[in-house]
N, CA, C and O atoms as a DFTB+ gen file, in Angstrom:
384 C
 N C O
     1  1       1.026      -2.219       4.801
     2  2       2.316      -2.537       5.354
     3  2       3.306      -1.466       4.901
     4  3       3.294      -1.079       3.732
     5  1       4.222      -0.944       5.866
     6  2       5.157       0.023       5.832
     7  2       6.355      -0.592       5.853
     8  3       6.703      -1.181       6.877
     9  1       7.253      -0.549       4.615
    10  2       8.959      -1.253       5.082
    11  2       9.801      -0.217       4.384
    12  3       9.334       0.835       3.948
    13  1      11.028      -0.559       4.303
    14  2      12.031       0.307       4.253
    15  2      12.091       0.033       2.318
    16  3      11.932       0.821       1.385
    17  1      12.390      -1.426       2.366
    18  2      12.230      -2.035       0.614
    19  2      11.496      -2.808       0.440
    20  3      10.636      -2.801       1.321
    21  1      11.325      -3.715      -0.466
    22  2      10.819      -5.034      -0.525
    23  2      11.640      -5.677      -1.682
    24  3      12.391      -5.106      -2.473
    25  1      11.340      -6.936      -1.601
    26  2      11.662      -8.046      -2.673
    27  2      10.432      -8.291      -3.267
    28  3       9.312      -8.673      -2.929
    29  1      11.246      -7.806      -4.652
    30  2       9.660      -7.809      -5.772
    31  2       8.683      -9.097      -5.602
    32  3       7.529      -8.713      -5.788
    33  1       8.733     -10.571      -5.298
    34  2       7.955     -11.280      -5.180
    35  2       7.297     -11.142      -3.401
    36  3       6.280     -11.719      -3.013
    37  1       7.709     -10.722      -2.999
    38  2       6.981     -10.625      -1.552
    39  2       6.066      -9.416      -2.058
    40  3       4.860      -9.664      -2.072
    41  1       6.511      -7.989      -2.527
    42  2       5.667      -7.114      -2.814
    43  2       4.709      -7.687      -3.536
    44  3       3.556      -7.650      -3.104
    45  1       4.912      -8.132      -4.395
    46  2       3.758      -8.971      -5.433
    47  2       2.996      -9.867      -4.835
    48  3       2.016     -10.210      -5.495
    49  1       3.113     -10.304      -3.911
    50  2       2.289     -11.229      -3.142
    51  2       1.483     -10.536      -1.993
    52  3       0.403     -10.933      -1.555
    53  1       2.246      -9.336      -1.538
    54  2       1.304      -8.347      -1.256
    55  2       0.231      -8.026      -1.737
    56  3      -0.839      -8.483      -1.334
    57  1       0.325      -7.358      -2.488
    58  2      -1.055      -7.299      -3.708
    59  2      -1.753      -8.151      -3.843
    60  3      -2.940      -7.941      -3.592
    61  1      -1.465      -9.063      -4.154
    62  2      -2.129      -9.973      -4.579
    63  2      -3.147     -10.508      -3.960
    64  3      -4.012     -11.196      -4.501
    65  1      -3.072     -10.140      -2.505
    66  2      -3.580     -10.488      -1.641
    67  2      -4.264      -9.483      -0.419
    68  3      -4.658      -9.836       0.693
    69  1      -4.263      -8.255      -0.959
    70  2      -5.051      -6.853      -1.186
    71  2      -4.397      -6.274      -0.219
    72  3      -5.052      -5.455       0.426
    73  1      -3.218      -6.455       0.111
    74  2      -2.255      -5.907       1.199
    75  2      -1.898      -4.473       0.131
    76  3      -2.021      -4.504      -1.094
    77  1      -1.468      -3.336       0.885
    78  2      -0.894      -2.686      -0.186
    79  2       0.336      -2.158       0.713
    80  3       0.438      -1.818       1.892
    81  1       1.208      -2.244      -0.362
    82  2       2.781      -2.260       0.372
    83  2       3.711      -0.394       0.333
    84  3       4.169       0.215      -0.633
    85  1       3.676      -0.106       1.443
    86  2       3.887       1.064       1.056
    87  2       5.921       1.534       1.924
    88  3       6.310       1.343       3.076
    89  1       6.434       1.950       1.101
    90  2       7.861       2.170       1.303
    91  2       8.082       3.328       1.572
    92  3       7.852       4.245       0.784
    93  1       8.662       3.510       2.958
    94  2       9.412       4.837       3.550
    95  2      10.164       5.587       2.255
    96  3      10.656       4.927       1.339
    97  1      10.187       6.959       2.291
    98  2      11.340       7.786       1.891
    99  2      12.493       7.302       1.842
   100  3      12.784       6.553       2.775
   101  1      13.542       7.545       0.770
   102  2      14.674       7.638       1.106
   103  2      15.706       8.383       2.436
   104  3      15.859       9.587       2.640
   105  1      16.270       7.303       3.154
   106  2      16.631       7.789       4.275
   107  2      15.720       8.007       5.452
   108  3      16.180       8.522       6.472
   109  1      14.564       7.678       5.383
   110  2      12.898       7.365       6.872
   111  2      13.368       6.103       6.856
   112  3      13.986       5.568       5.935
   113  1      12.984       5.522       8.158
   114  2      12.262       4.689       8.725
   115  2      11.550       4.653       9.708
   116  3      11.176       5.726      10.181
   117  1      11.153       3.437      10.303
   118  2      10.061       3.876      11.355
   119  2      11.241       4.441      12.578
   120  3      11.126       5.571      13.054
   121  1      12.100       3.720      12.899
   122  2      13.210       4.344      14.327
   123  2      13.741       5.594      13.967
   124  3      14.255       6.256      14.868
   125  1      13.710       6.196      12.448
   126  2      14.307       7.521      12.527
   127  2      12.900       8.404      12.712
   128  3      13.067       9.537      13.164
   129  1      11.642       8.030      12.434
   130  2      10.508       8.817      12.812
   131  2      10.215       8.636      13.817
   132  3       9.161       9.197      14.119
   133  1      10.795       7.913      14.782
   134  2      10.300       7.569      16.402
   135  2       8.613       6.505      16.356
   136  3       7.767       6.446      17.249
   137  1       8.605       5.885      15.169
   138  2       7.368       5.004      15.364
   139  2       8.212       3.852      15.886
   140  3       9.323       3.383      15.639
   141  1       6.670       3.467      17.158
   142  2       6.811       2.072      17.870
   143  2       5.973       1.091      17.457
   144  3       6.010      -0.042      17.935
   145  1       5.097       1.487      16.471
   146  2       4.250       0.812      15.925
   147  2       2.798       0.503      16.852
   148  3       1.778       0.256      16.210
   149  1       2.759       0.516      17.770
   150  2       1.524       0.921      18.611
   151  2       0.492       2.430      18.281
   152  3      -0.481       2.749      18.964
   153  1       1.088       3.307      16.894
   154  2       0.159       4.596      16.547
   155  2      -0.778       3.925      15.668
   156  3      -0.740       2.883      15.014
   157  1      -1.456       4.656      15.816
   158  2      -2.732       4.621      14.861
   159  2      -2.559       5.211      13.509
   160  3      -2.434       6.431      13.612
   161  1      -2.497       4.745      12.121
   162  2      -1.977       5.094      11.183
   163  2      -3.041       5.318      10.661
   164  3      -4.061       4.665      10.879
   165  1      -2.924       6.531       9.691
   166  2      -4.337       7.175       9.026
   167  2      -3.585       7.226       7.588
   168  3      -2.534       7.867       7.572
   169  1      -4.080       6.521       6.188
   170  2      -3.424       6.614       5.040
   171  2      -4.305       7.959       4.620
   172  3      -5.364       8.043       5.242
   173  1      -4.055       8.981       3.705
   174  2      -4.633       9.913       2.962
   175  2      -4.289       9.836       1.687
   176  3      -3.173       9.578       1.237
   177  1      -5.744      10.175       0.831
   178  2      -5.510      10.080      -0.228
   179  2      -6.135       9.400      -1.084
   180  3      -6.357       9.773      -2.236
   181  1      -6.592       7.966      -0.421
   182  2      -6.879       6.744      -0.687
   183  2      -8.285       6.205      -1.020
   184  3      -8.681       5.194      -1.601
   185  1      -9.051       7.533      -0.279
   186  2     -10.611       7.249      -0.242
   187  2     -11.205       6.940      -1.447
   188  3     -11.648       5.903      -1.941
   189  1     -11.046       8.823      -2.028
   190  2     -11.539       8.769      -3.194
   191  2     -11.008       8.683      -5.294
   192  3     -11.447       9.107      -6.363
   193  1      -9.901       7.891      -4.806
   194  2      -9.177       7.814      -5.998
   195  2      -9.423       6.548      -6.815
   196  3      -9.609       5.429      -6.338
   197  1      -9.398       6.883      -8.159
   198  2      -9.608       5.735      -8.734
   199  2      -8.683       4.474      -8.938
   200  3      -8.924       3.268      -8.888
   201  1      -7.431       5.260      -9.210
   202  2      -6.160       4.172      -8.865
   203  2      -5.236       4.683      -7.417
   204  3      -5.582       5.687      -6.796
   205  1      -4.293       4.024      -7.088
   206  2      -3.582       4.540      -5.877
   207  2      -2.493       5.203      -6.473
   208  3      -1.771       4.979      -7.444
   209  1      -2.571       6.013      -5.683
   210  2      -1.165       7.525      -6.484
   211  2      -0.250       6.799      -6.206
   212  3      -0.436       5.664      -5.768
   213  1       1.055       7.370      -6.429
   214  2       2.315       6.559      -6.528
   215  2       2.880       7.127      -5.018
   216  3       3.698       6.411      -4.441
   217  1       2.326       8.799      -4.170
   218  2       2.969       9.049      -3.779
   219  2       1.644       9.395      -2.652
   220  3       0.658       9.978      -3.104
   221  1       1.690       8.957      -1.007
   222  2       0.597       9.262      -0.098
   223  2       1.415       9.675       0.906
   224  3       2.635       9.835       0.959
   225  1       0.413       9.841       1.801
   226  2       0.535      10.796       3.302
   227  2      -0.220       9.904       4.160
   228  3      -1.396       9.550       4.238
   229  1       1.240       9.580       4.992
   230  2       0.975       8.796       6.304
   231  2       0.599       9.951       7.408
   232  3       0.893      11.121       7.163
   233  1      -0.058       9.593       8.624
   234  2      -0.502      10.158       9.928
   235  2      -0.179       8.800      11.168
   236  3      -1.086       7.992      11.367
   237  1       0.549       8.724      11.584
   238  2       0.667       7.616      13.118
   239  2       0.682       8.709      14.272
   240  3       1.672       9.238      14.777
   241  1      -0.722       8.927      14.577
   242  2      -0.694      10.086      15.935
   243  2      -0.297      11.193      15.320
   244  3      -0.814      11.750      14.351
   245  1       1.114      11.630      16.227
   246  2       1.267      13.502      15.863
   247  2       2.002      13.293      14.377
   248  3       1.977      14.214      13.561
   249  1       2.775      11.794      14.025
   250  2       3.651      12.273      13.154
   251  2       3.217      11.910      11.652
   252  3       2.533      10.948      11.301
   253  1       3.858      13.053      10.739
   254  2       3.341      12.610       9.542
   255  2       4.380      12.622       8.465
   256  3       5.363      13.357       8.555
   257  1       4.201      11.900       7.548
   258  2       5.714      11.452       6.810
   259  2       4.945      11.211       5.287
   260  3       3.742      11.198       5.026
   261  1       5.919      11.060       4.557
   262  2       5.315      10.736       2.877
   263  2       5.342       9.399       2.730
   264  3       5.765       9.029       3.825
   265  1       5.175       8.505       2.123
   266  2       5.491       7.351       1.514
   267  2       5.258       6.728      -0.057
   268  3       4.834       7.614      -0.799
   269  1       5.392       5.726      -0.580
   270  2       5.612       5.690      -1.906
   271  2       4.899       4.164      -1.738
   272  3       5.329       3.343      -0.928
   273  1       3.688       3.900      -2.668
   274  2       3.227       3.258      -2.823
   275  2       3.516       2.276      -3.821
   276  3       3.174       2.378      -4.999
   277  1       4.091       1.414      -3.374
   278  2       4.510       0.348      -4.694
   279  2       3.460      -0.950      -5.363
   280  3       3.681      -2.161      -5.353
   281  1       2.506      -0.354      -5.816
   282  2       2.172      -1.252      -6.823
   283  2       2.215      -1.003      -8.395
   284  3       1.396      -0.317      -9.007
   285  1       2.899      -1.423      -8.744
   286  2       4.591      -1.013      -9.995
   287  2       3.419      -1.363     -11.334
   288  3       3.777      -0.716     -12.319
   289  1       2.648      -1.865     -11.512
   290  2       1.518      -2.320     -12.323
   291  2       0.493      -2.113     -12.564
   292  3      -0.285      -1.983     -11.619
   293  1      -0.049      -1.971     -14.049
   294  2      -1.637      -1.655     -14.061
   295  2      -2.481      -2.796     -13.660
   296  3      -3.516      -2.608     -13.020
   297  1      -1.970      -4.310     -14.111
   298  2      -2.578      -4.934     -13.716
   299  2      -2.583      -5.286     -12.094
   300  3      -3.452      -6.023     -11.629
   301  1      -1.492      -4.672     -11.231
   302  2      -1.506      -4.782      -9.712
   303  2      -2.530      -3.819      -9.303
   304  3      -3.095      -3.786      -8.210
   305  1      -2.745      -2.877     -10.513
   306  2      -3.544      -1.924      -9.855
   307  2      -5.149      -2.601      -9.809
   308  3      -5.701      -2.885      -8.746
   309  1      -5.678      -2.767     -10.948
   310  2      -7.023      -3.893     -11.228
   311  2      -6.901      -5.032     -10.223
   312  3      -7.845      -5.822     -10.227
   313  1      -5.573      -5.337      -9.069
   314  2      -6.105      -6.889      -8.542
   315  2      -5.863      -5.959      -7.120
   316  3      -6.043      -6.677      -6.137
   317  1      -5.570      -4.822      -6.823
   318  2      -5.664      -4.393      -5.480
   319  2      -7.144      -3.486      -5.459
   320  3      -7.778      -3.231      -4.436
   321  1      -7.447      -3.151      -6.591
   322  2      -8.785      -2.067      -6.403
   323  2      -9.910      -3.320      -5.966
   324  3     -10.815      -2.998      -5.197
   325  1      -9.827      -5.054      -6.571
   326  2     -10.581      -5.768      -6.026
   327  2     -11.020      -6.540      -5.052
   328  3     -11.991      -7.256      -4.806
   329  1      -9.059      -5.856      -4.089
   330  2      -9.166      -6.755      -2.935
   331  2      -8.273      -7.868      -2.892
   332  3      -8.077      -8.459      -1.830
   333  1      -7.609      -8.270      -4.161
   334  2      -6.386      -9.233      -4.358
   335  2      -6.576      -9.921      -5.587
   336  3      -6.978      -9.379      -6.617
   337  1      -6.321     -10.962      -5.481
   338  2      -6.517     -11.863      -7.185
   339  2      -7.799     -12.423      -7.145
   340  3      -8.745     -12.216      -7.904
   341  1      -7.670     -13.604      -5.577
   342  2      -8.818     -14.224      -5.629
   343  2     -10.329     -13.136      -6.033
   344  3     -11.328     -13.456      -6.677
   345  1     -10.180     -12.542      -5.740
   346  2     -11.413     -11.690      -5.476
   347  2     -12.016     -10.983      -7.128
   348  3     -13.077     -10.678      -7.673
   349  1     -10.517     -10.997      -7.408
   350  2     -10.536      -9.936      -8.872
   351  2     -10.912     -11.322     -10.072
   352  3     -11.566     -11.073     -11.085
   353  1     -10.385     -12.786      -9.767
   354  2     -10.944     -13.860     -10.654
   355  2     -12.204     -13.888     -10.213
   356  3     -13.090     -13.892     -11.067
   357  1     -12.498     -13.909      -9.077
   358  2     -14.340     -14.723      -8.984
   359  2     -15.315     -13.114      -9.131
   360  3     -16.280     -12.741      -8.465
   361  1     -14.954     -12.773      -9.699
   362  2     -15.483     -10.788     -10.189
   363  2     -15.792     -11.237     -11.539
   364  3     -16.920     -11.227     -12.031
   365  1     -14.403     -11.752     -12.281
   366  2     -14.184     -12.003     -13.583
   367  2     -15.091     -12.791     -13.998
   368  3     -15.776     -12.495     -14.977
   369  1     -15.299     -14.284     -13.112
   370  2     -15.577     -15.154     -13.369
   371  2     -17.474     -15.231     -13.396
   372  3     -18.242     -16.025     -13.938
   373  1     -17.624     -14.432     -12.838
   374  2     -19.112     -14.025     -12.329
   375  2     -19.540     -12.721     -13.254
   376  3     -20.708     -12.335     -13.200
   377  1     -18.582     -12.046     -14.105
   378  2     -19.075     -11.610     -15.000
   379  2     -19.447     -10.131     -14.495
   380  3     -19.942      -9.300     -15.257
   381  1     -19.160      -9.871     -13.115
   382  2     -19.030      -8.287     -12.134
   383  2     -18.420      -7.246     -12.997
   384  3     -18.235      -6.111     -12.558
């Protein structure tokens, strides 16, 4: 998900739920980049990293823009690398 900000408990519930919440530049949004949201968005960066950088490269078709990945936490980082919470307890719980 791409927004302009978030409210720390919606972001957090993002995560949590293996969404990963990623925030325009200062001064981007999607109407100042001309996205209609019908592009095909390509994240980079993401494949082969062990945690998610703080800072990635969007692609929607021709256009390409920076964005800032907000998961503000190490432990957001351990419950998005598993897919969300649920996923990261029954990992735990199973001893994965």
């Amino acid at each position: 998900m791409i927004a302009e900000s978030f409210e720390r408990i919606h972001r957090s519930n993002l995560v949590g739920m293996g969404v990963l919440p990623l925030q325009f530049s200062e001064g981007e949004s999607a109407s100042s980049l001309g996205l209609s949201g019908r592009e095909t968005f390509t994240i980079k960066g993401l494949a082969d990293a062990d945690e998610v950088p703080r800072e990635l490269t969007v692609s929607a078709d021709d256009t390409e823009f920076k964005v800032t990945a907000r998961i503000d936490t190490p432990k957001e980082q351990r419950y998005f690398r598993h897919g969300g919470i649920l996923q990261f307890v029954l990992r735990e719980l199973l001893g994965d």
